[in-house]
N, C-alpha and C positions, 0 to 999 in steps of 0.2 A: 504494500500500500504506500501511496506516495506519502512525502512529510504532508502532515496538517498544521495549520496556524492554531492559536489559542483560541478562536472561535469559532472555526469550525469543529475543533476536538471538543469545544463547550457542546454545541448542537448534537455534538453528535452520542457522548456521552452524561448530558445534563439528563436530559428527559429520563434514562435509564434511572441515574442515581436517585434522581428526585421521586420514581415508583416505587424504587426499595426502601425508600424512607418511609413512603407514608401508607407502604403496605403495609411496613413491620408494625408502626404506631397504630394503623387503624384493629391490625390484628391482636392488641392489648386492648381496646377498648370493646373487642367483639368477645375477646377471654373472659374480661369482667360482665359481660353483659349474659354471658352462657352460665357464669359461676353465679349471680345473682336470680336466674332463672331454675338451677336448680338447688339453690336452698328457697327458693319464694313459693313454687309451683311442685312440691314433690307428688300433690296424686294427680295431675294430668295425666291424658289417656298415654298409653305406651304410644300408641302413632306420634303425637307430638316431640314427647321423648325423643324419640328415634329419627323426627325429624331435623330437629336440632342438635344431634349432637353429630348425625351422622352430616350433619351441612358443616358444623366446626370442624372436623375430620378432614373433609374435604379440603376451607381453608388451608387447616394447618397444616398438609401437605403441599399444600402452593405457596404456602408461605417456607417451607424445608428447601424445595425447587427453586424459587427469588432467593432464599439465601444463598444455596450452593451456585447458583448464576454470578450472583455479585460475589463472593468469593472468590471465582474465577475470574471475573474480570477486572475487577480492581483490586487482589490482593495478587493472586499467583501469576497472572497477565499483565499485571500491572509492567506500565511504559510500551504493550506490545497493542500496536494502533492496530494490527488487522484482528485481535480478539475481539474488541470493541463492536467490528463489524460481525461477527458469526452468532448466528440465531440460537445455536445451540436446542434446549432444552426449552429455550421461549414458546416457541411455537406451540408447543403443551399448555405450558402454566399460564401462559397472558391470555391468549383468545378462548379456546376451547374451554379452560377450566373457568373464565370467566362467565362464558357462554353457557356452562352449566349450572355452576348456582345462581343464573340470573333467571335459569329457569326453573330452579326449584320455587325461587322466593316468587315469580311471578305465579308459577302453580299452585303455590299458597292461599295465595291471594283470590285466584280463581274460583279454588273452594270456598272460602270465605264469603264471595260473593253471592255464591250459590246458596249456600247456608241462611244470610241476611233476606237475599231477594226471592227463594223458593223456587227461582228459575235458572233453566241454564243457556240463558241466550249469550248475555254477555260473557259467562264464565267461556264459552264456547270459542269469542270475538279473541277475549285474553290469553286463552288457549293456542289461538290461532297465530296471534301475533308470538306467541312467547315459541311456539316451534321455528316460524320463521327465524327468529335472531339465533336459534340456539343451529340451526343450519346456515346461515349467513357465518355464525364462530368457526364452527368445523370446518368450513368451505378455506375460510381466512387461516386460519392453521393448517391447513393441508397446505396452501400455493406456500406460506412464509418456511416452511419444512421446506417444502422443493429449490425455493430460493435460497436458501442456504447462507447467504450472507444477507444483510439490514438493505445495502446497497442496492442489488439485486432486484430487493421486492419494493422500494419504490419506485423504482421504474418499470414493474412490472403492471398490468391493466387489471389490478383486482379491488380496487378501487371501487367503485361502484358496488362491489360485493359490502364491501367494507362499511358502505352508505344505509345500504339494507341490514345489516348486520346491527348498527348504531339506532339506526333508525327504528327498526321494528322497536329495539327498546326502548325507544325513546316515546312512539305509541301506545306501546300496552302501557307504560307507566301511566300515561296521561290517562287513558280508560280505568284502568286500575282506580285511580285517586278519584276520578269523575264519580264512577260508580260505587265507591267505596263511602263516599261525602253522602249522596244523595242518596243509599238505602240506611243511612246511619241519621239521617237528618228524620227521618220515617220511622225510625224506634220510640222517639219521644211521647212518653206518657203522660205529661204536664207535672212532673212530679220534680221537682227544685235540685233537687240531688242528682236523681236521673239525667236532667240538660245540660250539669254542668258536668258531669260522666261523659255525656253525648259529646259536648263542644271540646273533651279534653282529646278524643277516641279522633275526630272529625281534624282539630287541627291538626294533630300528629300525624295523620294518611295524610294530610295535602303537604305538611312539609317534608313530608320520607320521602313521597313520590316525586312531587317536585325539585327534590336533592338529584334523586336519582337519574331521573329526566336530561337535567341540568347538564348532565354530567356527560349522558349518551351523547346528547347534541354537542358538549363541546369537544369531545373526542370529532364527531365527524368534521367541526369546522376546523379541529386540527388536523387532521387528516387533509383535509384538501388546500391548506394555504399555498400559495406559489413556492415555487421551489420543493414540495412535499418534501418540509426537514422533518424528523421522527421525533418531535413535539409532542404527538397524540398516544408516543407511550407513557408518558405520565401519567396521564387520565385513565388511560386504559387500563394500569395496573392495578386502579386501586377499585373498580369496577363493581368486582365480585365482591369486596369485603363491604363496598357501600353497602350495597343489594343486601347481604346475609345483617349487616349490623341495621339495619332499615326494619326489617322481620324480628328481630328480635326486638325492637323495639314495640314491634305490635304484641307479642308477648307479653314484654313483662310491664306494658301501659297498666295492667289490671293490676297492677301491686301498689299498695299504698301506703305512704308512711307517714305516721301519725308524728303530730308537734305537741309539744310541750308547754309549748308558748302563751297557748292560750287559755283565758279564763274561765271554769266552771264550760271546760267543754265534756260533752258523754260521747263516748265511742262507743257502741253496740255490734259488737259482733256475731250474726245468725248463722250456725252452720246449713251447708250446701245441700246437706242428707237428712232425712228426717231416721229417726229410730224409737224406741220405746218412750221417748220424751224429748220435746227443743230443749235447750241449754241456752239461754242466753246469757252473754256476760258483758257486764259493763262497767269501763276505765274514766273513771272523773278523776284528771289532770286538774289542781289546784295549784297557785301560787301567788305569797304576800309581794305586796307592794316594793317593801323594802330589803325582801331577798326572796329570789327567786329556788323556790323548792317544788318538787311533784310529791304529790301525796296520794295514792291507787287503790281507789275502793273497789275490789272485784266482788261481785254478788250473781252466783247460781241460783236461776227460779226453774222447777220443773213447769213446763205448760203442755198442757192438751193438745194433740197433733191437729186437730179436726179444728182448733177454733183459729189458730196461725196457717193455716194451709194457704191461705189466701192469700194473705200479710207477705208470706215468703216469698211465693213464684210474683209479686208486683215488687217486692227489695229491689231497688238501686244498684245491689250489689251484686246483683247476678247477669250485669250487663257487660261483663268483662269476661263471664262465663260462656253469655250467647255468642260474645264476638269469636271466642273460642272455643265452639260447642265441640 
């Protein structure tokens, strides 16, 4: 490879570096977000379970592959410019694996949808779009395998694959967050607790999806600038971990944590199951003016199934349940 200037070797190895950064960082914050889901959520059905942890799996094996990559190219190749250019094991870890938990987390959502609206038209639209990008990935990892070197495949015509590939994601997100706001806005029982449950559920889909969105779209406008410098792996790489850390966050939205702070508040806790008697227990958080203490009155009342039955399936609290049935 010929000598390069300092800014062409910038271009040419920034966008690399700058994916392994904010892969490894986003992959800490997807660790804590798996760890807090399962001490928060331990009886969710085994399918959840197993979907989340086998998605973390997945990461953290992309994230094993971006390390052993950057390894190679900036510890053991380090000063050797034609490393810089060899796809190596990219081709795996960037597109395709990205291309697959973007389809998990849009499958998710799918059902989800289906669950909410009792229908599967849309889940069907989401469905449709989320196969398109995750074969748009493969397509884009197949040609970047064959080109062999970074050089290579920007000049090569896969480009337009590339577009569909971004793009499809960048559709279903936006159906996603549309259809996800507007069967959620259609829950509301007029009950104060309830809306503000509702409007917590509703803004977090539109800024996940809209993250997510964000993100596909600006990958394609890196992709196509003049010159096609390799900009758009930056974005690219941190793709999948958006997606899975996005989904987790519809997760563990249902977890709530209670403050101290405040005066002569009652927490009421109703369990999910009924059995030989409800249990309710209730936490009155006190504290003086001139020094802040908690003081926790728990009191167990047995009550009659038959006359709470009602009281329960209308709880506020069971709406982080439905979003998760």
């Amino acid at each position: 490879m010929a000598q390069l200037s300092a800014a062409e070797l910038g271009r040419l190895a920034g966008p690399l570096l700058i994916g392994y950064v904010l892969d490894w960082g986003l992959f800490g914050v997807l660790s804590m977000q798996v760890y807090i889901y399962y001490l928060a959520f331990p009886g969710d059905p085994v399918g959840y379970k197993a979907l989340v942890h086998g998605s973390y799996l997945l990461e953290a094996t992309k994230t094993f592959l971006f390390t052993n990559s950057a390894f190679r190219t900036f510890a053991t190749g380090f000063g050797k410019l034609d490393v810089l250019d060899q796809v190596d094991i990219l081709w795996f870890s960037i597109p395709i694996m990205s291309g697959m938990v973007a389809f998990v987390a849009q499958s998710f959502y799918a059902h989800r949808i289906t669950v909410l609206s009792k229908s599967k038209y849309f889940a069907a639209v989401i469905m449709l779009l989320a196969c398109i990008q995750l074969a748009g990935a493969i397509v884009i990892g197949v040609e970047t395998k064959k080109s062999i070197l970074f050089s290579r495949f920007v000049k090569s015509k896969v480009f337009p694959i590339a577009a569909i590939w971004e793009g499809g994601s960048a559709a279903c997100d936006v159906v996603i967050a549309g259809c996800m706001t507007y069967y959620l806005m259609r829950q509301d029982s007029g009950l104060n607790q309830t809306r503000v449950s509702l409007t917590r559920f509703i803004r977090l889909t539109v800024e996940t999806g809209t993250l997510t969105a964000t993100i596909a779209i600006l990958t394609i406008i890196l992709t196509f600038l003049p010159g096609r410098p390799s900009y758009y792996q930056a974005s690219v790489s941190v793709l999948g971990k958006v997606y899975l850390n996005s989904m987790m966050v519809a997760f563990n939205s249902r977890m709530k944590i209670g403050s101290t702070s405040a005066s002569n508040t009652v927490h009421v806790s109703i369990p999910l199951t009924q059995r030989a008697g409800t249990r309710v227990e209730v936490e009155i958080p006190m504290h003086s003016d001139s020094q802040v203490r908690t003081a926790t009155t728990r009191e167990e009342v047995s009550l009659p199934d038959m006359r709470y039955e009602k009281d329960l399936k209308r709880s506020s609290q069971d709406l982080g349940t439905k979003f998760l049935k």
